[in-house]
N, C-alpha and C positions, 0 to 999 in steps of 0.2 A: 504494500500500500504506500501512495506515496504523502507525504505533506498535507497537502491541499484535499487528498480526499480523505485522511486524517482527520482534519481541522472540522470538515463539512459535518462528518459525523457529531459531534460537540457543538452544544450551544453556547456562544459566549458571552454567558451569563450564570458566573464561580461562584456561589456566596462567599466562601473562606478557604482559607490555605488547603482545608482536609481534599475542597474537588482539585486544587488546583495543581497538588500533589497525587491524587489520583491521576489525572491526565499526566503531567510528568511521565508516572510510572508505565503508564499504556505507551506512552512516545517509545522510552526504553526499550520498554519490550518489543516493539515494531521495529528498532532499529533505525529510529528515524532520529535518535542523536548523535546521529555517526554523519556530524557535519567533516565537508572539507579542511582540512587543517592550513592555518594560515600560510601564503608562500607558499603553498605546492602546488601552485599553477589553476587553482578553480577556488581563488576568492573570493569572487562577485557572486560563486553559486552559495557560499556561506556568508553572505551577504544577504542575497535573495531568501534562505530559508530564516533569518533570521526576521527580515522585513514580513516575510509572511504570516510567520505567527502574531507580532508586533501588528498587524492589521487585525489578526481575529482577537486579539486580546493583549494586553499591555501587562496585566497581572502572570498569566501564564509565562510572557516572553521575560519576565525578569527572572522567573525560575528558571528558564530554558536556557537563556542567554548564559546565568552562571554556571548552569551546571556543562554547557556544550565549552563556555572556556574553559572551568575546571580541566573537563576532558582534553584538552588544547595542552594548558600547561602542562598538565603531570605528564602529557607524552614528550614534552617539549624538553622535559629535565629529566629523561631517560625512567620514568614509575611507571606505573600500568594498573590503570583504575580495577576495582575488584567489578566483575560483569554483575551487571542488571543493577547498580548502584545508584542512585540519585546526588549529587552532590551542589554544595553550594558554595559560591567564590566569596570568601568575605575579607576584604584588604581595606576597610574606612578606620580611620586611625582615629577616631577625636583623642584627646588628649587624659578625657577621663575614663577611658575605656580601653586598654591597653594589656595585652596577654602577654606573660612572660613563659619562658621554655627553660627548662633543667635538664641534662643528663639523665639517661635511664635504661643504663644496657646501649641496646643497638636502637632502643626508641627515647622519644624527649616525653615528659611530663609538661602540662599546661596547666596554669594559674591565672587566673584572671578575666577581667568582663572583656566582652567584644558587644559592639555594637554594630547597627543594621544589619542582622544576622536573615536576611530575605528566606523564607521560607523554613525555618531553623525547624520548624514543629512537624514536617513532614518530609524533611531528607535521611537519609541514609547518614551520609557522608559529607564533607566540610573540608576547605580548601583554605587556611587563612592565614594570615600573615601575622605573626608573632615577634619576642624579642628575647635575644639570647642575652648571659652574663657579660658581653663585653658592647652591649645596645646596637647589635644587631640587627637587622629583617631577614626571619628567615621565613619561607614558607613552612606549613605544616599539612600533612594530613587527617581526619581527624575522624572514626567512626561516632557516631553522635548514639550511639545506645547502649550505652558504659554508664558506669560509674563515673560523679565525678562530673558530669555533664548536666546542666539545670537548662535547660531553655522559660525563661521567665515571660512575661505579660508584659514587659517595664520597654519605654521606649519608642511606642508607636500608636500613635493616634489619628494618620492620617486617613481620611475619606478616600481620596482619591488613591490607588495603589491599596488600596485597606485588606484587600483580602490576602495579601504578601503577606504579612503576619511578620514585618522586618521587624524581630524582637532582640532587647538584648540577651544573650547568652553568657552564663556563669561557667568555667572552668575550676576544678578544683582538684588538683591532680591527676586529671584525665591524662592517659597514654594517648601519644600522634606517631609520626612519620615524616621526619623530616624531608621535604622534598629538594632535591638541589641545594645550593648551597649558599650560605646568607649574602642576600643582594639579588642572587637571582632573577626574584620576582619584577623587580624596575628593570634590571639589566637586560633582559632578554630581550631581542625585536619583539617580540608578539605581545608585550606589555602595551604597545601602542598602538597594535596591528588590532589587537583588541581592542581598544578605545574606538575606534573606527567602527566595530560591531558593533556597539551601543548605538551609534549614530544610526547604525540602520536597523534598529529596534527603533528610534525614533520617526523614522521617514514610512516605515510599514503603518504607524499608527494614525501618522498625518495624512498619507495616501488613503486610507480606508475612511478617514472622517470627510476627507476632501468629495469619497465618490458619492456621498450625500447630498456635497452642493452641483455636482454633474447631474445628479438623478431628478434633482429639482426640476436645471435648468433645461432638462429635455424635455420635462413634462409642460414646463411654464416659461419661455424663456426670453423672460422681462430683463428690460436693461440694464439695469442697479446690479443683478443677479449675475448675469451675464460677464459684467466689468469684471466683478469679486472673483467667479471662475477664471476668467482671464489671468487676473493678481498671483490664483492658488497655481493656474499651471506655469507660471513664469517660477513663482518658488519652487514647486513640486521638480521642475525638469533640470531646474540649477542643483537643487538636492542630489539629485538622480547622477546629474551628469559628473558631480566629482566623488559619489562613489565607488561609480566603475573605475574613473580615472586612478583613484586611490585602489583598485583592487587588482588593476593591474599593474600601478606602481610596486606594489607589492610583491606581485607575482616575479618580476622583473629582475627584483632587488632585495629578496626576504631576508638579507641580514644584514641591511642596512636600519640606519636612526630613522625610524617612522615618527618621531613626536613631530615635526612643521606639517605633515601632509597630514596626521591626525589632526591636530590644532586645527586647520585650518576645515578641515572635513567638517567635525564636529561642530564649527562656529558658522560654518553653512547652513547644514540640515538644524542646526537649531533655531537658525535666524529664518528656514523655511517653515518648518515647523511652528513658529510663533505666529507666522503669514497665516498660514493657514486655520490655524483658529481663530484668528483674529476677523477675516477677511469670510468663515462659513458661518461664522457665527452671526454678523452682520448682516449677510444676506438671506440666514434663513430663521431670523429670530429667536424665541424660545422654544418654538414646537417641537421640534428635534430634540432639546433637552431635559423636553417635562414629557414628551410622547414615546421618542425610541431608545428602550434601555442600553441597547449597544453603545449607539451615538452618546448617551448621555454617560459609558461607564468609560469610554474612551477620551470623552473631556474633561472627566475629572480626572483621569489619570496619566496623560499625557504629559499637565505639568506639573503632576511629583516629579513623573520620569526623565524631564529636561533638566530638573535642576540639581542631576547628577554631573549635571556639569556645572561648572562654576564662573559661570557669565564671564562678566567685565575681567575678573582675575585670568580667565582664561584668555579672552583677547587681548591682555595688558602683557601675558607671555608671550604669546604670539605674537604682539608688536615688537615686544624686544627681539625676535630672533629675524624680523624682516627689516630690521635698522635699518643693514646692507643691503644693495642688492637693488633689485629694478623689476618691474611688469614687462613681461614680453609677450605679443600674441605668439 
């Protein structure tokens, strides 16, 4: 079975982690988490399946997303995920949420809170990033049905993304697996290559809102309406167009520094992506958002999902690394 007649089966409407972890596990089982791996010549196809689900659901795609890069890295630093496993990527550092690693035989021991832990209550397995004795980053692996493991309530309140269930999670000398070796996780190309994959969780979800305002304007296709379509495909096709760019960048060049052609990917489809709500929203009122639960679960959850990137700070990076240099068609 592929993706798309996957998806068709499922209605995209999760109430909470327990479906959206159910579907996960079907995916698994289907073999339909056996994305392309970054750099090996078909990243636009792991682009495309990731925009795909990212259209049928934004809650799902954030499971899916972490758990197909989990799968990414731990091949990428020589591990090999246990089969039919769910796992989850969790690398957000705030400052008061911070897991330290110990020694322990040929595996480390884990201490401490981790935050935005996406789907903690219905994975298997856990991908995160921790801190050795000399402050470190190292990745870990982490079986989540041990001893030692608390997935708590504390941490998440949002409506939009709400059925992710990103909760904090308590360590308390839980056994992991070190993955690779500390630094790894930033050092690698595909840390970036991966940022780029978010982007098209992003653009699958704005695409699927946008064909709301197409399906309007075929039925009714008044001027105002019409404009605003025009606006969404101008964003929609710039989105589009420097994904592929970026995927075959990649393909090209897979162990090269992808952070400028991320940056800049990212600061596109976001900037499309805000078009696009901004621009279907206006043209098709509230109806959509008090009438169709898709459209209405897709707009609240889009901008959690954008503000995984971090605006202005990010363009203010990206400014700095195009100091030098020139526009050239």
């Amino acid at each position: 079975m592929d993706l798309n007649a996957f998806l068709l089966r499922w209605s995209p409407d999760y109430p909470d982690a327990d479906a959206l972890g159910q579907c996960l596990r079907e995916m698994v089982e289907a073999g339909l988490d056996q994305l392309p791996l970054p750099g090996n010549g078909q990243t636009l196809e792991r682009f495309q399946r990731l925009a795909e689900v990212g259209g049928h659901d934004l809650g799902l795609c954030k499971l899916y997303e972490g758990h197909t890069d989990a799968l990414a890295i731990i091949q990428q630093l020589g591990g090999s995920p246990t089969p039919g496993s769910t796992w989850g990527m969790w690398a957000a550092e705030p400052p008061e949420a911070r897991v330290r690693i110990s020694p322990h035989g040929h595996l480390v021991t884990l201490n401490g809170r981790k935050a935005w832990c996406s789907g903690a209550a219905v994975l298997s397995h856990a991908l995160l990033t921790a801190w050795d004795d000399q402050d470190r980053q190292q990745l870990v692996a982490v079986a989540l049905d041990q001893p030692g493991v608390t997935v708590t309530d504390q941490g998440w309140q949002a409506v939009g993304m709400g059925a992710t269930g990103s909760v904090e999670v308590v360590f308390e000398g839980a056994e992991a697996q070190a993955i690779g070796q500390p630094g790894d996780y930033l050092q690698r190309p595909g840390f970036w290559q991966g940022g780029i994959g978010i982007a098209a969780c992003w653009y699958g979800a704005a695409q699927s809102i946008a064909e709301y305002l197409r399906s309007h304007c075929a039925q009714r296709p008044e001027p105002h309406a019409l404009a605003h379509l025009g606006a969404v495909d101008c964003a929609l096709q710039s989105a589009a167009a420097i994904l592929r760019i970026s995927a075959l960048t990649i393909d090209a060049a897979p162990l090269d520094d992808a952070q400028l052609l991320a940056r800049r990917a990212r600061g596109v489809v976001e900037q499309a992506a805000e078009q696009v709500i901004l621009h279907v929203g206006h043209a098709l009122g509230a109806g959509p958002y008090c009438k169709d639960r898709h459209f209405a679960r897709l707009i609240a959850d889009l901008p959690v999902f954008l503000r995984q990137s971090h605006a202005e700070r990010d363009l203010a990076a990206l400014g700095e690394q195009v100091l030098r240099g020139t526009w050239t068609l």
